[in-house]
C-alpha positions in Angstrom: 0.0 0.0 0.0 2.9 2.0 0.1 2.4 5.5 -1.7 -1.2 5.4 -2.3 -3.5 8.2 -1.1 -6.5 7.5 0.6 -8.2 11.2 1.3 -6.2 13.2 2.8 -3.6 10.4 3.7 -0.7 9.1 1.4 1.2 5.5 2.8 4.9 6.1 3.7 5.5 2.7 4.6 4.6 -0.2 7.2 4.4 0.1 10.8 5.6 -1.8 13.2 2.7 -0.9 15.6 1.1 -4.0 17.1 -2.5 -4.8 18.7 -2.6 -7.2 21.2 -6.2 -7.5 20.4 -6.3 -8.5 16.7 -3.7 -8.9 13.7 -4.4 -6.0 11.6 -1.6 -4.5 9.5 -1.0 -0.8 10.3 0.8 1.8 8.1 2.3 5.1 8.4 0.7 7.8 6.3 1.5 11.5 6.5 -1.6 14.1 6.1 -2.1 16.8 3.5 -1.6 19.2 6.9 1.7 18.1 7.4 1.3 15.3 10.5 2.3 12.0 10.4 -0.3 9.7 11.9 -0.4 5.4 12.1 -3.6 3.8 10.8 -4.7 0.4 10.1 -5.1 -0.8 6.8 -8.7 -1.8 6.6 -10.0 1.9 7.5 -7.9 2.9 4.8 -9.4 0.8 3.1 -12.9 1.2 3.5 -12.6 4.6 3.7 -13.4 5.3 7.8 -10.2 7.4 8.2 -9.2 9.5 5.5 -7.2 12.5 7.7 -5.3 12.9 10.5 -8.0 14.2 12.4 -7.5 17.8 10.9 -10.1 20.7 9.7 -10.8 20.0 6.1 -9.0 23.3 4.6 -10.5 25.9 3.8 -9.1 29.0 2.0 -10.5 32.4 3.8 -7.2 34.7 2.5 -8.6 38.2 2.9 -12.0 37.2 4.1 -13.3 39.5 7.4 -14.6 38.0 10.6 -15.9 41.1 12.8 -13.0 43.2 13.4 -10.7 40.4 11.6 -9.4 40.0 7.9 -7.4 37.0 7.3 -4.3 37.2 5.7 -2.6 34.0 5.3 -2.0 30.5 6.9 0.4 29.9 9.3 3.2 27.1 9.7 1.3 26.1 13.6 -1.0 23.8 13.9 -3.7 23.7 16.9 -3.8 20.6 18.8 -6.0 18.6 16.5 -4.5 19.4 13.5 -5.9 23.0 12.6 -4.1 25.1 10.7 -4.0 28.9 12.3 -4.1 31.4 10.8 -2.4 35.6 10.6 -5.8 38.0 11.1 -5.0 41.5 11.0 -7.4 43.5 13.5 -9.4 46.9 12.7 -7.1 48.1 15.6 -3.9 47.2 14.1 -3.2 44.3 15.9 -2.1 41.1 14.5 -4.2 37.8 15.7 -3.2 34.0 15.3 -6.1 31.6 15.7 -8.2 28.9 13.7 -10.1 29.1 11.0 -12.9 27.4 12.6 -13.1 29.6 15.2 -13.2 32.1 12.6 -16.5 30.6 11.0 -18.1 30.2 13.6 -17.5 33.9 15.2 -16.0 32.6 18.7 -13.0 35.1 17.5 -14.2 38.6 16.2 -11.1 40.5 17.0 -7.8 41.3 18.9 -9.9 41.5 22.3 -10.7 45.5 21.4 -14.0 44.6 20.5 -15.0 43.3 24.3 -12.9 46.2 26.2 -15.1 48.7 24.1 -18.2 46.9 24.4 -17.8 47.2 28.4 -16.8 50.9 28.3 -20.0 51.1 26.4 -22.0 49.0 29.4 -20.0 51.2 32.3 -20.9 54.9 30.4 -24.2 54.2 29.8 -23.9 54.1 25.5 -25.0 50.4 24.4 -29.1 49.0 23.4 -31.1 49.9 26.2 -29.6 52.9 27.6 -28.2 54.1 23.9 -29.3 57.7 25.3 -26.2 57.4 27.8 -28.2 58.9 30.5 -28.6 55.4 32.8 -27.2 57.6 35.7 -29.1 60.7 35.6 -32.3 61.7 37.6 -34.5 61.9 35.3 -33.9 58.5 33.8 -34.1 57.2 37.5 -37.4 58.6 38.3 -38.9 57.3 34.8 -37.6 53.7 35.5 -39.3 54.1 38.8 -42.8 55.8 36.9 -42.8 52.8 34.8 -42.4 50.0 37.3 -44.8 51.8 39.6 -47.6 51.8 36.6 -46.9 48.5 35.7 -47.3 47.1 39.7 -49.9 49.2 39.7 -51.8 48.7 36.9 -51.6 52.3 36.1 -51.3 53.3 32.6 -49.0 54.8 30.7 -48.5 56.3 27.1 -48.0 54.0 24.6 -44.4 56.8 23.1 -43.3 56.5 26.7 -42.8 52.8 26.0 -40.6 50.1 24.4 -37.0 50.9 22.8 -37.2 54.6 22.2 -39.6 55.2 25.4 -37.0 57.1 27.4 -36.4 59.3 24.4 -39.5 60.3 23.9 -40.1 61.1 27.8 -37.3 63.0 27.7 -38.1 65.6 25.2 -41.7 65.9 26.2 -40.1 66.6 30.2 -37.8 69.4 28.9 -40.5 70.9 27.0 -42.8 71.1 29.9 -41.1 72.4 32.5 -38.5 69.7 34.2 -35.2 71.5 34.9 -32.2 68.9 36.6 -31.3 71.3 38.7 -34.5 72.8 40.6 -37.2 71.2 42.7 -40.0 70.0 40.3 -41.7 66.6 40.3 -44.3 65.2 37.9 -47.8 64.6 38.5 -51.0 63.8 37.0 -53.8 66.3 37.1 -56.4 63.5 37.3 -54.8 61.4 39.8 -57.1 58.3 38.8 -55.5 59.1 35.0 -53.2 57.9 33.1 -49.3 59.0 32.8 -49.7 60.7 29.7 -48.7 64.3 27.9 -52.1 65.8 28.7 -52.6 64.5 32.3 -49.0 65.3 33.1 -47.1 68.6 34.9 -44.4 69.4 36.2 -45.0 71.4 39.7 -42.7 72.4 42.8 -42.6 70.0 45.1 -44.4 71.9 47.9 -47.7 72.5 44.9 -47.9 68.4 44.4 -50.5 67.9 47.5 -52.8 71.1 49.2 -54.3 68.6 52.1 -57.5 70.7 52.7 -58.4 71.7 48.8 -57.3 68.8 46.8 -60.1 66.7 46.1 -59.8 63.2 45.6 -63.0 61.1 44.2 -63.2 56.9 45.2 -66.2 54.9 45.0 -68.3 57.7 43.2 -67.0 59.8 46.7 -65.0 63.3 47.2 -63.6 64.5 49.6 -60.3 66.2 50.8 -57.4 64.7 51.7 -58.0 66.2 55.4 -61.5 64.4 55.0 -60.6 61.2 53.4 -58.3 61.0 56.6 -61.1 61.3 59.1 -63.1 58.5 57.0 -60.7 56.0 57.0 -58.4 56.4 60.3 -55.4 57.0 58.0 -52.6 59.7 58.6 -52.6 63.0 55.7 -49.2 61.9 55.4 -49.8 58.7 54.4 -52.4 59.3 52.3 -50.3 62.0 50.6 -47.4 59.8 50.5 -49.5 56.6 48.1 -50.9 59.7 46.2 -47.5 60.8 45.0 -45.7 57.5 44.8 -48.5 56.2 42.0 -50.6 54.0 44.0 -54.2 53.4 42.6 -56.4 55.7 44.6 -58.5 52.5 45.7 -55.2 51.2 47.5 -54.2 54.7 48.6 -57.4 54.6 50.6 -58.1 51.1 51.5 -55.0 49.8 51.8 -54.5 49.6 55.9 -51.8 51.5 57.3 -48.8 49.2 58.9 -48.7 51.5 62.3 -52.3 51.6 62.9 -52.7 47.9 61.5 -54.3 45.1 64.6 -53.7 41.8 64.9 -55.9 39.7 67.5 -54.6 36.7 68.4 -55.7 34.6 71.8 -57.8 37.2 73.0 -55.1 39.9 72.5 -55.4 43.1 70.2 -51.9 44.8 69.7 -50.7 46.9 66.8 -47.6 45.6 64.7 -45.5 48.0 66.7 -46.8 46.2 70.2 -46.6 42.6 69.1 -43.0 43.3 67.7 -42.0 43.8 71.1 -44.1 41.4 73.1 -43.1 38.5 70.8 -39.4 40.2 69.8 -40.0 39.7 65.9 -38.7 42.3 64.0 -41.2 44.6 62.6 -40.2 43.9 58.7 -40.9 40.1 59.5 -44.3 40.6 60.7 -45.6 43.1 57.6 -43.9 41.2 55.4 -45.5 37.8 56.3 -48.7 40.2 55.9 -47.9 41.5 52.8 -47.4 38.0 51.2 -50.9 36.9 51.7 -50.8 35.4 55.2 -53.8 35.7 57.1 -53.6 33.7 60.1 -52.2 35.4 62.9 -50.7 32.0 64.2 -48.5 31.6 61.0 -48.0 35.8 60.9 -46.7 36.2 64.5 -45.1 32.6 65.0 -41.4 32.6 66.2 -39.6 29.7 67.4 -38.5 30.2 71.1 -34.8 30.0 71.6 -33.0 28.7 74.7 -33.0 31.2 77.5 -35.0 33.7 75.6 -37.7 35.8 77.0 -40.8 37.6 76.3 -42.8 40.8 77.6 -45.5 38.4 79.6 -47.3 41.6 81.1 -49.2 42.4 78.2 -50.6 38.8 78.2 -51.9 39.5 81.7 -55.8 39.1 81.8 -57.2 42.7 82.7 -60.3 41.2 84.4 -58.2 39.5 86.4 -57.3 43.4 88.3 -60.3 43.7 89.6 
């Protein structure tokens, strides 16, 4: 067989190789790519192995890949046989890699191309934030006037969204008053409206809420803030506080405030505040356990008692029991 080509493969001569596990002949063939390799005869033969194990070649001279054009193959050889090849970068730089890494784009450039895609991520100028004002105040406070509406079920105008949404906000803000540096929020005029151009202001913060004259309508009711107060037990602030955050008016109302919020449990009636310290469970544990649905007041104020521990007994006492 010596001297005939099989694929990539011409026969130098016979080995001396030997498999314990069968008698096959093997030969010595030496690859288009340059290697040298052993092979048995009969997947010469039948045509199983007709390389080395190499890339089949292919010619990319003065093809570009990204920020690469290829020049011309190199002399190396990767560790299965690839041949590497001399990219010149955008940049300047000169790269060596594989043409299959090439085709299938694992290797765009030098390394440039990453470093300036994350000095594009860190100043703001890539996709999303394109506008390169991630970091500024008004961006922050229209990422938080669209997460508000969309928790809220508040809506919002339809130019204020998707890809260009920011943009769009932006110019409309400058145009109507917003200034970076002074001390104006936005509101709505209607507050049961929508965030739109012709339900939104900008006003000095101290003009957002008059307690006694703004009137707020609920359930086909108006009344003041101050009034609206006296109705449901909550504090102006509070109320005031939902109104300018973006809350629906129906939670701003209805939605019972943590401080004055009871729990009974076993014949006992204490505010958040009071069974916090009875029970010594922090105040955030007990509203949040409240906040995710939990309605028993076994499973809202349970704590498991540690060794030595202790709790406030005298406002279990039995008040009856005084007299």
């Amino acid at each position: 067989m010596t001297g005939m080509v099989f694929g990539k493969l011409t026969v130098i001569s016979k080995s001396n190789f030997k498999n314990s596990y069968s008698n096959h002949t093997y030969w010595n063939c030496k690859c288009e790519c340059g290697n040298t390799c052993v092979v048995m005869g009969a997947s010469l033969r039948n045509g199983t192995t007709k390389s080395c194990g190499c890339k089949i070649t292919v010619d990319i001279t003065g093809k570009r890949f990204g920020r690469l054009v290829a020049i011309k193959p190199t002399d190396q050889r990767d560790k299965n046989g690839g041949i590497l090849w001399e990219c010149k970068c955008d940049c300047g730089n000169i790269v060596i890699t594989t043409s299959e890494n090439l085709l299938k784009g694992s290797t765009k450039s030098c390394g440039c191309y990453k470093s300036d895609r994350m000095k594009e991520v860190h100043t703001g100028n890539t996709y999303g934030y394109k506008h390169g004002e991630c970091k500024e105040k008004l961006y922050a406070s229209f990422f938080v006037l669209k997460t508000k509406c969309k928790e809220n079920g508040i809506e919002i105008y339809d130019e204020w969204k998707g890809e260009n949404g920011y943009e769009n906000f932006r110019k409309w803000a400058y145009e109507n008053g917003y200034d970076p540096n002074g001390d104006k929020v936005l509101t709505r005029i209607d507050i049961n409206g929508p965030y739109c151009p012709d339900n939104c202001r900008y006003v000095y913060r101290n003009q957002v809420i008059t307690t006694k004259t703004n009137m707020i309508t609920c359930n086909g009711e108006s009344h003041s803030i101050a009034e609206w107060s006296r109705i449901t037990g909550l504090p102006t602030g509070t109320i005031e506080f939902r109104i300018s955050s973006g809350w629906p008016m129906d939670k701003v109302l209805f939605t019972p405030s943590e401080r004055y919020n009871f729990i009974e449990y076993n014949g006992n009636k204490y505010s958040i505040t009071d069974w916090s310290y009875v029970l010594g469970i922090p105040k955030v544990t007990i509203s949040t356990r409240m906040r995710h649905g939990d309605t028993d007041p076994a499973v809202i104020l349970r704590k498991p008692i540690k060794k030595g521990s202790t709790i406030n007994a005298i406002y279990f006492v039995d008040e009856n029991l005084l007299y």
